[in-house]
Biotite code that builds the C-alpha atoms (Angstrom):
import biotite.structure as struc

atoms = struc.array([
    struc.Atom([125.165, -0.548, 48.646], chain_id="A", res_id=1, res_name="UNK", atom_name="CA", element="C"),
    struc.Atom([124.991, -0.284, 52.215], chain_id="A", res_id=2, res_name="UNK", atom_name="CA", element="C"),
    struc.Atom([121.451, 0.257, 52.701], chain_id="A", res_id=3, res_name="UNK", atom_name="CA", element="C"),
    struc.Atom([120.491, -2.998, 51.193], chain_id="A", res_id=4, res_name="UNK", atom_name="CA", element="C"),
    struc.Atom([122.413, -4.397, 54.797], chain_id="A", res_id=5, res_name="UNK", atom_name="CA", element="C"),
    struc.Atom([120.131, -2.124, 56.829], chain_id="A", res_id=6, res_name="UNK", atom_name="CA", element="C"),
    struc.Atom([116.855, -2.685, 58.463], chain_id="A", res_id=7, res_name="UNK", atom_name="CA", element="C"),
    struc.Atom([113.321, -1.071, 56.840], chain_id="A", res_id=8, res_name="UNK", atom_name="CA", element="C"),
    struc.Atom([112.542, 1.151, 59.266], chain_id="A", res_id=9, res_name="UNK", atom_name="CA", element="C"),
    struc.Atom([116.002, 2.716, 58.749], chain_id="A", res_id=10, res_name="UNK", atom_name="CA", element="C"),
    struc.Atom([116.225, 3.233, 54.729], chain_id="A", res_id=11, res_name="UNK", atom_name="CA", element="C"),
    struc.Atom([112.595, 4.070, 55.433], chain_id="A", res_id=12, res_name="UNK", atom_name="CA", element="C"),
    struc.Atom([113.787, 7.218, 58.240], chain_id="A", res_id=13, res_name="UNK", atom_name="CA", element="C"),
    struc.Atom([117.081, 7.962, 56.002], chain_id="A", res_id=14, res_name="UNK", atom_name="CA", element="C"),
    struc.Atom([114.884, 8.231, 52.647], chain_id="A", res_id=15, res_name="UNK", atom_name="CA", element="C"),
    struc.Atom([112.492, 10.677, 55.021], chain_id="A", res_id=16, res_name="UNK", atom_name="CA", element="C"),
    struc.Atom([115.120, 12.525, 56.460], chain_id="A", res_id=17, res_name="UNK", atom_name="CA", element="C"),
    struc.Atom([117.306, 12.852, 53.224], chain_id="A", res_id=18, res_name="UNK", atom_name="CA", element="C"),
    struc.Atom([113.862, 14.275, 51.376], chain_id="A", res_id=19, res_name="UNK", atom_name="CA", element="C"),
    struc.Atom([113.990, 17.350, 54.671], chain_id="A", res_id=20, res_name="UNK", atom_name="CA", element="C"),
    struc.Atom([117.079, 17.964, 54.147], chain_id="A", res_id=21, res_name="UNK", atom_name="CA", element="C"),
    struc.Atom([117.477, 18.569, 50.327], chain_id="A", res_id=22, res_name="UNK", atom_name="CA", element="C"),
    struc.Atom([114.461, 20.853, 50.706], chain_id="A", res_id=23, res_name="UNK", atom_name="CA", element="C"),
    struc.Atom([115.548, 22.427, 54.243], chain_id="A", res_id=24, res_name="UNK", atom_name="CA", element="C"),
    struc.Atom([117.070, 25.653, 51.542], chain_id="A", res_id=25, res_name="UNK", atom_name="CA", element="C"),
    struc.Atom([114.459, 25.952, 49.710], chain_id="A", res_id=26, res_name="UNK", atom_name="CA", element="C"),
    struc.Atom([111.897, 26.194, 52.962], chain_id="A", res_id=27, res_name="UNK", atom_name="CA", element="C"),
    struc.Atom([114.480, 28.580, 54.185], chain_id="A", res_id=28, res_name="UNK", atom_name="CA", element="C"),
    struc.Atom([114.622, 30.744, 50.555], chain_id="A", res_id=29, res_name="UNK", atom_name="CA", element="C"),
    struc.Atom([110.961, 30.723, 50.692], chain_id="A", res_id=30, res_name="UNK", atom_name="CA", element="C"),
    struc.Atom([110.518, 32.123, 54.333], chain_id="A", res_id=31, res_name="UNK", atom_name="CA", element="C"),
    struc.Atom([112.772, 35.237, 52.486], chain_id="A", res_id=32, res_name="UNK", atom_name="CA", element="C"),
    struc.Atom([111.130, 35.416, 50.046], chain_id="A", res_id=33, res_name="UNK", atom_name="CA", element="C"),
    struc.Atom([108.098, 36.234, 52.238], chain_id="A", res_id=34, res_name="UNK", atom_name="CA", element="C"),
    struc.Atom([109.941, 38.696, 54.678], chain_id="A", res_id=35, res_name="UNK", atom_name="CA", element="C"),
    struc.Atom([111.091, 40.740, 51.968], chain_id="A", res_id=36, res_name="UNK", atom_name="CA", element="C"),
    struc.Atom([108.182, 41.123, 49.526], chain_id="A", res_id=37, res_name="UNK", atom_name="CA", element="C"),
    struc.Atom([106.324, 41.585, 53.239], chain_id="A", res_id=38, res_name="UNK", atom_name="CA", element="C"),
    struc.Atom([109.015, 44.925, 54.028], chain_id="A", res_id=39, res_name="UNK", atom_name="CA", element="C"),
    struc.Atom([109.019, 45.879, 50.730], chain_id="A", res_id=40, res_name="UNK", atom_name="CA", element="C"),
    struc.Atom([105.795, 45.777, 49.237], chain_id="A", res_id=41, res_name="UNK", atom_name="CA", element="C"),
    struc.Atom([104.181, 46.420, 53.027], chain_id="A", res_id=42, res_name="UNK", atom_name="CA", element="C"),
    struc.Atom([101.707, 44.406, 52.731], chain_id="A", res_id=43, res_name="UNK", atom_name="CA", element="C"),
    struc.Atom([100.869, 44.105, 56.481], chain_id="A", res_id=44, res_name="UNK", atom_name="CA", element="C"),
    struc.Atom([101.966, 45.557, 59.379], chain_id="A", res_id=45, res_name="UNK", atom_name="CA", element="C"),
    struc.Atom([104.792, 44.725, 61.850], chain_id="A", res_id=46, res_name="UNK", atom_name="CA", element="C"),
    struc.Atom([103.342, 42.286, 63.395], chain_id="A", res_id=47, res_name="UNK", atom_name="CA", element="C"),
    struc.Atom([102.683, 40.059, 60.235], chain_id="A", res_id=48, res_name="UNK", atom_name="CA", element="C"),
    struc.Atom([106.754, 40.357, 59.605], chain_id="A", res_id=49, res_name="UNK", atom_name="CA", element="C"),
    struc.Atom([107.675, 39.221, 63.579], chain_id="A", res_id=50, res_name="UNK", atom_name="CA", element="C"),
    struc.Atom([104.943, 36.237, 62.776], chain_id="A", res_id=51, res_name="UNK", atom_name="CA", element="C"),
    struc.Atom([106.588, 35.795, 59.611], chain_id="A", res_id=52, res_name="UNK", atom_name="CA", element="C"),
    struc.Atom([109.697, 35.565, 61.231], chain_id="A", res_id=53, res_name="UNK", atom_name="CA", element="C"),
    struc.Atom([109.283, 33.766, 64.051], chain_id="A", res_id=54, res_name="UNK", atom_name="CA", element="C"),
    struc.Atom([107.308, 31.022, 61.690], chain_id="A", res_id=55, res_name="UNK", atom_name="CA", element="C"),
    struc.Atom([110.379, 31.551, 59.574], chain_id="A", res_id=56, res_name="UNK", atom_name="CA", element="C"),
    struc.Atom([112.281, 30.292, 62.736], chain_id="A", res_id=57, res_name="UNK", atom_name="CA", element="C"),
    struc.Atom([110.021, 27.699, 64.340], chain_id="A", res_id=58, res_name="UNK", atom_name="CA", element="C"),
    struc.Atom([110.916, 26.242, 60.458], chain_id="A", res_id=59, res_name="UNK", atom_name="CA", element="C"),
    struc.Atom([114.847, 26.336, 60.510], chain_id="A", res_id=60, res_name="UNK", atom_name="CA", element="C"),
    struc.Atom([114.969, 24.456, 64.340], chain_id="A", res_id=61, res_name="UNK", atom_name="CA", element="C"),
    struc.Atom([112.931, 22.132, 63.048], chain_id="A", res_id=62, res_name="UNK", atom_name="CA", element="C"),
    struc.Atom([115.182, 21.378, 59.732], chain_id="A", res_id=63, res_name="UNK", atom_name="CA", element="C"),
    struc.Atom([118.264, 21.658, 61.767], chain_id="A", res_id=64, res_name="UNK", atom_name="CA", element="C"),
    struc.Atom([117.405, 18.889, 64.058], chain_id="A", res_id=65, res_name="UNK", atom_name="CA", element="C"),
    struc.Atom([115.951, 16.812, 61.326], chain_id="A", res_id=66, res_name="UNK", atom_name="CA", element="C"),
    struc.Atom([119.430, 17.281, 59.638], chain_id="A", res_id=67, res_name="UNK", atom_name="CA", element="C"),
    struc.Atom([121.103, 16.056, 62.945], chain_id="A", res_id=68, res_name="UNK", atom_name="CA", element="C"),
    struc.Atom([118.876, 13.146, 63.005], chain_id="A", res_id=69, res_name="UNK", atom_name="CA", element="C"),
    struc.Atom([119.629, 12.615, 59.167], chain_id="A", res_id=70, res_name="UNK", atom_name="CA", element="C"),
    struc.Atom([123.669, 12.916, 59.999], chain_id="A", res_id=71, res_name="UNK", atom_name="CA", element="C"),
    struc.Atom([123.553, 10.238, 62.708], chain_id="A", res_id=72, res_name="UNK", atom_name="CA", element="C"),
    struc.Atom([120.883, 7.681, 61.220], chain_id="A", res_id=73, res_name="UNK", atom_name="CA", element="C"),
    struc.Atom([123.480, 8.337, 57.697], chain_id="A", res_id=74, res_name="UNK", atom_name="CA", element="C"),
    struc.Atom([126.482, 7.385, 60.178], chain_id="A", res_id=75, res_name="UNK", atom_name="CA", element="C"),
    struc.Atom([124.280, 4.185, 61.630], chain_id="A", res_id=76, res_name="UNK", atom_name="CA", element="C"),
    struc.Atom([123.924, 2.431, 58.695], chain_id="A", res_id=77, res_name="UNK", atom_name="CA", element="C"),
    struc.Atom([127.412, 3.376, 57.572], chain_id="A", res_id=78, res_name="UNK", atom_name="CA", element="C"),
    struc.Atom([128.658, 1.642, 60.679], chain_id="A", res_id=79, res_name="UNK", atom_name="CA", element="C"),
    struc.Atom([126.694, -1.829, 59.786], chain_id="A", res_id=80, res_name="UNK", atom_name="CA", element="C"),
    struc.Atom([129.062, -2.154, 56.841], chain_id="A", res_id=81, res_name="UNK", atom_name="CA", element="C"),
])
């Protein structure tokens, strides 16, 4: 109900941000996923698993801060009620 009180641009960013963060856990299962079937199958060398992970990494600072920005622009609109 309270996004009907809110500007475009802002349902617009919270429908974005809401989308990152319901799939920040999968991203994050997947970037296992690829670290262990990389160790265990070794397929690659060590420096495939340290790109792996630091891609892996580069990935969960960017979902965290989305999920910061998701938190306050959630707390925004709350506050125009």
């Amino acid at each position: 109900m309270t996004l009907k009180y809110a500007s475009k641009i802002n349902v617009t960013l919270y429908i974005l941000l809401s989308i990152i963060y319901a799939s920040g856990n999968v991203a994050i299962a997947y970037v296992s996923k690829l670290m262990l079937n990389n160790a265990q199958y070794q397929r690659g060398g060590l420096t495939q698993l340290l790109i792996i992970a630091l891609l892996g990494s580069l990935i969960i600072v960017i979902i965290m801060f989305s999920n910061f920005a998701y938190k306050y622009l959630k707390n925004k609109i709350r506050k125009l009620q």
